[in-house]
N, CA, C and O atoms as CSV, one atom per row, in Angstrom:
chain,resi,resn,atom,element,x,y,z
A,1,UNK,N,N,-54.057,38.047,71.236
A,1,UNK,CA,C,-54.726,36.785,70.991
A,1,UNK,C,C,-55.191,36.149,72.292
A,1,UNK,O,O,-56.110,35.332,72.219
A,2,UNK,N,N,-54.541,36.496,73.727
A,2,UNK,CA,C,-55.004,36.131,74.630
A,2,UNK,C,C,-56.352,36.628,75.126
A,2,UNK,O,O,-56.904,36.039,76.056
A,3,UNK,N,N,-56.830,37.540,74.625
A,3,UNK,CA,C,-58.432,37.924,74.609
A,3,UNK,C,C,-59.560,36.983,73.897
A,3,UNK,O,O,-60.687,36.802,74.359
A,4,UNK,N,N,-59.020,36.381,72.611
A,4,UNK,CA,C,-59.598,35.894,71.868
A,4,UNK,C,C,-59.682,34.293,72.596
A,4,UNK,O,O,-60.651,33.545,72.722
A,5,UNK,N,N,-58.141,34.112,73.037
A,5,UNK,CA,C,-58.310,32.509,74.004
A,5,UNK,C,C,-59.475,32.918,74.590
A,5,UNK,O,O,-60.536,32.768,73.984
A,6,UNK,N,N,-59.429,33.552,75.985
A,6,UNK,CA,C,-60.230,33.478,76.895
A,6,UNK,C,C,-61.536,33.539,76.337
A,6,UNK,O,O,-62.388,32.669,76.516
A,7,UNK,N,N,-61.660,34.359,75.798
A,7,UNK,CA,C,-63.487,34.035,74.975
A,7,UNK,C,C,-63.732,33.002,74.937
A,7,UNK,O,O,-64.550,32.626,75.777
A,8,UNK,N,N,-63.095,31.813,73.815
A,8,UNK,CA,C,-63.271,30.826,73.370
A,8,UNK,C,C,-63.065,29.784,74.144
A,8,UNK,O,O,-63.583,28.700,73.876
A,9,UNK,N,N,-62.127,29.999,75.422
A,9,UNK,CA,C,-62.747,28.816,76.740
A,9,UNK,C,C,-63.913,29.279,77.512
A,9,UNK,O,O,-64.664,28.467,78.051
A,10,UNK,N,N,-64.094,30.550,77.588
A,10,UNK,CA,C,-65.435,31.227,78.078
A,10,UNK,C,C,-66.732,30.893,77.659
A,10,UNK,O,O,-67.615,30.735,78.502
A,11,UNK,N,N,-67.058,30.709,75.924
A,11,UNK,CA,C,-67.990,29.487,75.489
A,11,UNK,C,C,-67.810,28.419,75.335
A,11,UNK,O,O,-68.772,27.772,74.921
A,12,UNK,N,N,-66.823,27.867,75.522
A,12,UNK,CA,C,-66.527,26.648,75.128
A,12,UNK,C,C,-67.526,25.659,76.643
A,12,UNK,O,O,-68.146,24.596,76.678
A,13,UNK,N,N,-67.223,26.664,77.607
A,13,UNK,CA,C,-67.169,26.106,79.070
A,13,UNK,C,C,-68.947,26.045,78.829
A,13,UNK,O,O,-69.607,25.007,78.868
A,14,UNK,N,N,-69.544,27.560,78.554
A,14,UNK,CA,C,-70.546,27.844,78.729
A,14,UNK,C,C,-71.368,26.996,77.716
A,14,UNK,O,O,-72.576,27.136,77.904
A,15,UNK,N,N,-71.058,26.174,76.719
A,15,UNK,CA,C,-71.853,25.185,75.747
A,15,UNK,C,C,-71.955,23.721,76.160
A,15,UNK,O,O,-72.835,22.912,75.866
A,16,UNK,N,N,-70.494,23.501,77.157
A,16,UNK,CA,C,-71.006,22.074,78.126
A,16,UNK,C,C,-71.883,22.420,79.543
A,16,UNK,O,O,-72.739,21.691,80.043
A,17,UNK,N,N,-71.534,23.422,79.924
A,17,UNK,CA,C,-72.820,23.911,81.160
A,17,UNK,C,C,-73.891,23.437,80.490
A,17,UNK,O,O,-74.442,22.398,80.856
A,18,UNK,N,N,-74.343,24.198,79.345
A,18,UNK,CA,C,-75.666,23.895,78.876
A,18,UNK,C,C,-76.251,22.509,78.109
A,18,UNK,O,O,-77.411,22.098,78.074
A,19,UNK,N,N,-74.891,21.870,77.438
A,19,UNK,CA,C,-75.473,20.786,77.795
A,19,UNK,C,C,-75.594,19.541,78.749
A,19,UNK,O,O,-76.150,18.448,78.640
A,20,UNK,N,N,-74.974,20.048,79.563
A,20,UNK,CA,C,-75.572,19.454,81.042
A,20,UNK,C,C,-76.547,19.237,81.434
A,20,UNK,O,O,-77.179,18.248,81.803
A,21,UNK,N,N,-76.727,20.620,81.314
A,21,UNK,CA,C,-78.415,21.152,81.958
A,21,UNK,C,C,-79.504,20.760,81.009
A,21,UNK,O,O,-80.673,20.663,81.384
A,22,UNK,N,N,-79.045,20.489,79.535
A,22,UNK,CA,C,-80.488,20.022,78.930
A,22,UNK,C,C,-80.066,17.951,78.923
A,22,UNK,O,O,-80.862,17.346,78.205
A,23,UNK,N,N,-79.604,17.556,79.219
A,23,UNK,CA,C,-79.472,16.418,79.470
A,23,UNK,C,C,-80.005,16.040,81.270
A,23,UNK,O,O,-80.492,14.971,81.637
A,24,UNK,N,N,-79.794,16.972,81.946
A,24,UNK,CA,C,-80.425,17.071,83.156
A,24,UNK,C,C,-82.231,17.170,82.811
A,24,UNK,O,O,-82.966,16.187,82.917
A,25,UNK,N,N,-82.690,18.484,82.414
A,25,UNK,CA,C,-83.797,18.231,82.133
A,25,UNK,C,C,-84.742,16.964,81.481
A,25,UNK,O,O,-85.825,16.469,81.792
A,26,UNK,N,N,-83.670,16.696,80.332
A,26,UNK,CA,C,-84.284,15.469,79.657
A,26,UNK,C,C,-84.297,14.317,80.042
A,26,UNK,O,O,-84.759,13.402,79.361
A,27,UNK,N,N,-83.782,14.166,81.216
A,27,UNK,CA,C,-83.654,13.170,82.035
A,27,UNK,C,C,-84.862,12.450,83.102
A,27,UNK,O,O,-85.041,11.277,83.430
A,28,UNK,N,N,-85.599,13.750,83.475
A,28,UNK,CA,C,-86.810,13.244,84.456
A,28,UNK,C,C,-88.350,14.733,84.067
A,28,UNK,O,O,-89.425,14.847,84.657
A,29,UNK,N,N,-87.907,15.421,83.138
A,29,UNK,CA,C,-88.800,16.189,82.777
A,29,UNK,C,C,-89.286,16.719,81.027
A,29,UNK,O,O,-88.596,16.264,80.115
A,30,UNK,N,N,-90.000,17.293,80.811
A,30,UNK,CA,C,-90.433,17.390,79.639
A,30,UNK,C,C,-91.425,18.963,79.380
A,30,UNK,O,O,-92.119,19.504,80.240
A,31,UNK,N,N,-91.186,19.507,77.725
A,31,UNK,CA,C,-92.035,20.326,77.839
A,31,UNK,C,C,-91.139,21.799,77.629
A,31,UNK,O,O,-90.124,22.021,76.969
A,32,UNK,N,N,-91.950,22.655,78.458
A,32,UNK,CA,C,-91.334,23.906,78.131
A,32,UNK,C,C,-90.186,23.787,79.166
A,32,UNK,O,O,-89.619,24.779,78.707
A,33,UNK,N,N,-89.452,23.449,80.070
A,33,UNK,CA,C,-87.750,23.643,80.333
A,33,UNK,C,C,-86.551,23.178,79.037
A,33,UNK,O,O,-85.504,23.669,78.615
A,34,UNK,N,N,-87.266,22.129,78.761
A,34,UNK,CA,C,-86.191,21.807,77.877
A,34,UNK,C,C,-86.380,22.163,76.660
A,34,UNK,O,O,-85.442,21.843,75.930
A,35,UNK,N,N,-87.440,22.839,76.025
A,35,UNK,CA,C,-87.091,23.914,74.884
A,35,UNK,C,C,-86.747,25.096,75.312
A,35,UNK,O,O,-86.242,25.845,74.475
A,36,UNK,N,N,-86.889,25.510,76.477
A,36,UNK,CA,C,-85.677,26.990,77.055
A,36,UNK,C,C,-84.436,26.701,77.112
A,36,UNK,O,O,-83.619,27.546,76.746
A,37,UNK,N,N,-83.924,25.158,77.691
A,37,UNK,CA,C,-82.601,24.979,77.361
A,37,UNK,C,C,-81.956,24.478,76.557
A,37,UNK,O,O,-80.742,24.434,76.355
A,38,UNK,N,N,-82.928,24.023,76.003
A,38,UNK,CA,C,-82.136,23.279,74.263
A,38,UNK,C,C,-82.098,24.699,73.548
A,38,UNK,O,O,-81.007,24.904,73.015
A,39,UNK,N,N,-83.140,25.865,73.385
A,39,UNK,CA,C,-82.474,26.975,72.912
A,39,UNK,C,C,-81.550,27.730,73.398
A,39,UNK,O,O,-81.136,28.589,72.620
A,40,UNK,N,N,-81.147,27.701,74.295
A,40,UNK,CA,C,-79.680,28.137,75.459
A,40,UNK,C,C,-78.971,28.037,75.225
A,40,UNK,O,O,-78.050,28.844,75.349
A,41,UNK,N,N,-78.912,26.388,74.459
A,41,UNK,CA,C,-77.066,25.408,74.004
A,41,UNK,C,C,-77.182,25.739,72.906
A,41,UNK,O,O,-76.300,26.539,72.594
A,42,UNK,N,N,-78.153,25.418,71.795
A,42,UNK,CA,C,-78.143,26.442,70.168
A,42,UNK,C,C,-77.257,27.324,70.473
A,42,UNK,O,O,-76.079,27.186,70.141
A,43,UNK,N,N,-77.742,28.452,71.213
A,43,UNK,CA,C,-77.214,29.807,70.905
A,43,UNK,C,C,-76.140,29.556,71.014
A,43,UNK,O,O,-75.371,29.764,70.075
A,44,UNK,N,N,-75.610,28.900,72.469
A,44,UNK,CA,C,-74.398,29.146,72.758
A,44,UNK,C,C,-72.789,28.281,72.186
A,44,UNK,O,O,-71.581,28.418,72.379
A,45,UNK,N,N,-73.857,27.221,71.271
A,45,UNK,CA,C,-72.888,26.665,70.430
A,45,UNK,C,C,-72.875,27.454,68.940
A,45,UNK,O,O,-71.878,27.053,68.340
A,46,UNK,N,N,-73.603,28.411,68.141
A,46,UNK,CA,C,-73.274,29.359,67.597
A,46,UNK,C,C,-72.667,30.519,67.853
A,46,UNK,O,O,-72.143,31.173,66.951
A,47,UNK,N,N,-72.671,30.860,68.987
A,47,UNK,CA,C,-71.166,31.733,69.755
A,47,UNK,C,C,-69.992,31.134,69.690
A,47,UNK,O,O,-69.058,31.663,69.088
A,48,UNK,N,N,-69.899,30.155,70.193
A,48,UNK,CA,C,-68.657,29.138,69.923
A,48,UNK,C,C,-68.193,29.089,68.746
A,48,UNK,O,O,-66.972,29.200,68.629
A,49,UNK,N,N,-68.958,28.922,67.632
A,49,UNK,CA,C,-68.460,28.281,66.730
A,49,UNK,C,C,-68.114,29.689,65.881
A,49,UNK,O,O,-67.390,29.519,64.900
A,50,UNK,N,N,-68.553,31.046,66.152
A,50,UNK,CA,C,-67.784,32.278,65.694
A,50,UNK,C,C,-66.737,32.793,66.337
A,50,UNK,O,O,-65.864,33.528,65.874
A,51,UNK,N,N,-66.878,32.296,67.651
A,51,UNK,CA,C,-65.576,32.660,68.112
A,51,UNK,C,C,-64.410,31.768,67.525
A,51,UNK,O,O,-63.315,32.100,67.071
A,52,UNK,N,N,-64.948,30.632,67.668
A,52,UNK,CA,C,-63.702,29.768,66.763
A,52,UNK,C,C,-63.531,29.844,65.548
A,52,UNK,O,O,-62.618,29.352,64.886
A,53,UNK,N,N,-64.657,30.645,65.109
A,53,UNK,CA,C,-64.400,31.101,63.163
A,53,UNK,C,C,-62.751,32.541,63.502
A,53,UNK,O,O,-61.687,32.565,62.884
A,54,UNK,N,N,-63.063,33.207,64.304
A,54,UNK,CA,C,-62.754,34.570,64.394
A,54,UNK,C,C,-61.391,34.016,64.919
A,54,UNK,O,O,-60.422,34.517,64.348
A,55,UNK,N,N,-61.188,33.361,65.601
A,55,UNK,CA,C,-59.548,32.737,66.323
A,55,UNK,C,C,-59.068,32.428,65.360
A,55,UNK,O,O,-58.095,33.142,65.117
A,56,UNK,N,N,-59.355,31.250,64.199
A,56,UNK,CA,C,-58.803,30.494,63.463
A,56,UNK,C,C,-58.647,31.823,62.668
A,56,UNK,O,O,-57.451,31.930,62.396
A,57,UNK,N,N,-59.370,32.909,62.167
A,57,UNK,CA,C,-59.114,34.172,60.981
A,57,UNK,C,C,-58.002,35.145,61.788
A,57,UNK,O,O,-57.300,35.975,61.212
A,58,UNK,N,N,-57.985,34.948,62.865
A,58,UNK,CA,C,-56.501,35.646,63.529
A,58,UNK,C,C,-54.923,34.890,63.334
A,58,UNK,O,O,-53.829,35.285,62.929
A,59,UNK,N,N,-55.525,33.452,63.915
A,59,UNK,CA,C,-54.397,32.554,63.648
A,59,UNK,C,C,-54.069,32.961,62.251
A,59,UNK,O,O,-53.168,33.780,62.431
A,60,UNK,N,N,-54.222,32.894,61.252
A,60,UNK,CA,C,-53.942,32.896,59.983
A,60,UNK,C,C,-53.660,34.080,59.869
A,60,UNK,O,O,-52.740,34.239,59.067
A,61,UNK,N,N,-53.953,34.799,60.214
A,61,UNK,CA,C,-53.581,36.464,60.031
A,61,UNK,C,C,-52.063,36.491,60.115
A,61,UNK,O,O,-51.190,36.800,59.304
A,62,UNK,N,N,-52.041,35.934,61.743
A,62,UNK,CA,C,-50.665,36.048,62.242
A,62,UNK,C,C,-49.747,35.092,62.132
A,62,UNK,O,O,-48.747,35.294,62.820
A,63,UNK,N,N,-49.754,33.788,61.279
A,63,UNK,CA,C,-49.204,33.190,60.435
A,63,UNK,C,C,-48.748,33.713,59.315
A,63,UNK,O,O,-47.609,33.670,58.850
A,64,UNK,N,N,-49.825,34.272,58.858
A,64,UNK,CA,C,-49.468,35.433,57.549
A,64,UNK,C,C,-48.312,36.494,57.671
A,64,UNK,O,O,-47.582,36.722,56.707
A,65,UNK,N,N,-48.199,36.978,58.579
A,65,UNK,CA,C,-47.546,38.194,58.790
A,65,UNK,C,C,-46.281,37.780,59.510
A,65,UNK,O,O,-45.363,38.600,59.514
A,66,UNK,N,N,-46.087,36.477,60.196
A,66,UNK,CA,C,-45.170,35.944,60.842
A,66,UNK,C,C,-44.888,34.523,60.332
A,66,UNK,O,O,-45.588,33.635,60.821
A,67,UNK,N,N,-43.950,34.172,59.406
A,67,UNK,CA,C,-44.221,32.783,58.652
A,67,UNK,C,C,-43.175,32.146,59.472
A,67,UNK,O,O,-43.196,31.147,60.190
A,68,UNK,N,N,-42.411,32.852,59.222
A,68,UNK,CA,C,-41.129,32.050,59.789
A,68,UNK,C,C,-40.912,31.732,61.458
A,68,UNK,O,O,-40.058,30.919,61.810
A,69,UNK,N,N,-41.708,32.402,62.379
A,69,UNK,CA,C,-42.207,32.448,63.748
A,69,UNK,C,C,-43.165,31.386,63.476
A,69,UNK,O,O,-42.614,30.349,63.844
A,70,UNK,N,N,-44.035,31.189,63.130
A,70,UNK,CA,C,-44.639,30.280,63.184
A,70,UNK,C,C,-43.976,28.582,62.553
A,70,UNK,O,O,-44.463,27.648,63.191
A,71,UNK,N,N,-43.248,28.271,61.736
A,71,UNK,CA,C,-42.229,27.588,61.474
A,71,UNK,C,C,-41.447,27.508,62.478
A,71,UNK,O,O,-41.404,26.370,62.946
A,72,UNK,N,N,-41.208,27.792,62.671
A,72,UNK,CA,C,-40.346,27.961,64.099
A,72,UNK,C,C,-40.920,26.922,65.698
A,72,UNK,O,O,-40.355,26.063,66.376
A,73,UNK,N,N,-42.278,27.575,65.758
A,73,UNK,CA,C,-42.867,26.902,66.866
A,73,UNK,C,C,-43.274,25.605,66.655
A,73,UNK,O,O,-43.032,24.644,67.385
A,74,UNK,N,N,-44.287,25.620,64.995
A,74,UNK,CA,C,-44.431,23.758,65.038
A,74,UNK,C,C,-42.780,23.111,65.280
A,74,UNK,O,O,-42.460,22.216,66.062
A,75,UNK,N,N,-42.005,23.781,64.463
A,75,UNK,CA,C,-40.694,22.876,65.187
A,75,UNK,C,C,-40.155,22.445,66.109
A,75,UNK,O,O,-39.599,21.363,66.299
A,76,UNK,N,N,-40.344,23.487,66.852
A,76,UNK,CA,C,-40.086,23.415,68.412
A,76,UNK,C,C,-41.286,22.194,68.963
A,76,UNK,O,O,-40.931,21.249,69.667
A,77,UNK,N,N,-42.616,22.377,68.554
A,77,UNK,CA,C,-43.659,21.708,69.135
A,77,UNK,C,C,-43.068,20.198,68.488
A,77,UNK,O,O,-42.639,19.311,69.225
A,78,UNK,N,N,-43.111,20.112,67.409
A,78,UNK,CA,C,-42.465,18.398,66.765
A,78,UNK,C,C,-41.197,17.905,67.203
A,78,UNK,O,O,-40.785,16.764,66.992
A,79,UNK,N,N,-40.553,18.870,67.865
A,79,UNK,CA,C,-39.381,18.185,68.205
A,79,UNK,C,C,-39.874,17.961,69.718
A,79,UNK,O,O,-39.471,16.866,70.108
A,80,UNK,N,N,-40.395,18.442,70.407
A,80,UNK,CA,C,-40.695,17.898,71.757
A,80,UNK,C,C,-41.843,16.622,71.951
A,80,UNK,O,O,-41.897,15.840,72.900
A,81,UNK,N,N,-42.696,16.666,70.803
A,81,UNK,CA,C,-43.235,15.940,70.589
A,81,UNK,C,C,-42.442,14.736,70.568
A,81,UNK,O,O,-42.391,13.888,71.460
A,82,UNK,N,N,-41.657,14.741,69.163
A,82,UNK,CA,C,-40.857,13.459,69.095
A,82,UNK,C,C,-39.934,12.727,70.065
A,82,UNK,O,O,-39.617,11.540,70.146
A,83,UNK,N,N,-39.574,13.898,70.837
A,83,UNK,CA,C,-38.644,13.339,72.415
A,83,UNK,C,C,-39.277,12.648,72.719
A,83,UNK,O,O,-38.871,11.487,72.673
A,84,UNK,N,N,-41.185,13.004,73.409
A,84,UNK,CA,C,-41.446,12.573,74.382
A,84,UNK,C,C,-42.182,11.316,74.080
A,84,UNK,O,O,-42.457,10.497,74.957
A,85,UNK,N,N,-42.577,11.137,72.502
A,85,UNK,CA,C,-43.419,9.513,71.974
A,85,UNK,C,C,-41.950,8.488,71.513
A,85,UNK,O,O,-42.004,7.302,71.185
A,86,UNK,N,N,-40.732,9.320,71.604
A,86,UNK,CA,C,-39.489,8.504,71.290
A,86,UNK,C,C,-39.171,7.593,72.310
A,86,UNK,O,O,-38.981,6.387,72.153
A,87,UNK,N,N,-39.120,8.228,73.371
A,87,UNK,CA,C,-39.094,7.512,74.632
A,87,UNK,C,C,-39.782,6.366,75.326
A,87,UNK,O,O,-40.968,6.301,75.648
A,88,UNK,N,N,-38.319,4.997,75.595
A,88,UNK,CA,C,-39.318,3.915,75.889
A,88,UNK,C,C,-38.691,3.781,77.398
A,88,UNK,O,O,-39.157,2.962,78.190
């Protein structure tokens, strides 16, 4: 699953680059740059959003196949949680 992370910060990163860059363009120019980079961030927010289809269909996979491991960790995660918003 650590393949599948790195992808998905790999576009994740690469869909705010781009919209950077078309908020840069749209900022002091017009025309054909910023329909090359407004189609740039399209794409690359439909990469994103299959990679995050394809993570979330693993997550569940391996929820599936591991129930009680996964029970396990939100617990662990809610109980540290609750320490640390318990605390005044």
């Amino acid at each position: 699953m650590d393949v599948t992370t790195d992808k998905l910060m790999h576009d994740l990163k690469a869909v705010v680059g781009d919209a950077e860059d078309l908020l840069k363009a749209t900022a002091d120019q017009g025309g054909e740059q910023i329909t090359r980079i407004r189609a740039r961030a399209e794409q690359s927010v439909r990469t994103a959003r299959a990679r995050m289809k394809d993570a979330g269909m693993e997550f569940d996979e391996q929820v599936r196949e591991h129930p009680w491991a996964a029970v396990g960790v939100a617990a662990g995660v809610g109980l540290v949680l609750g320490i640390l918003l318990g605390r005044k």
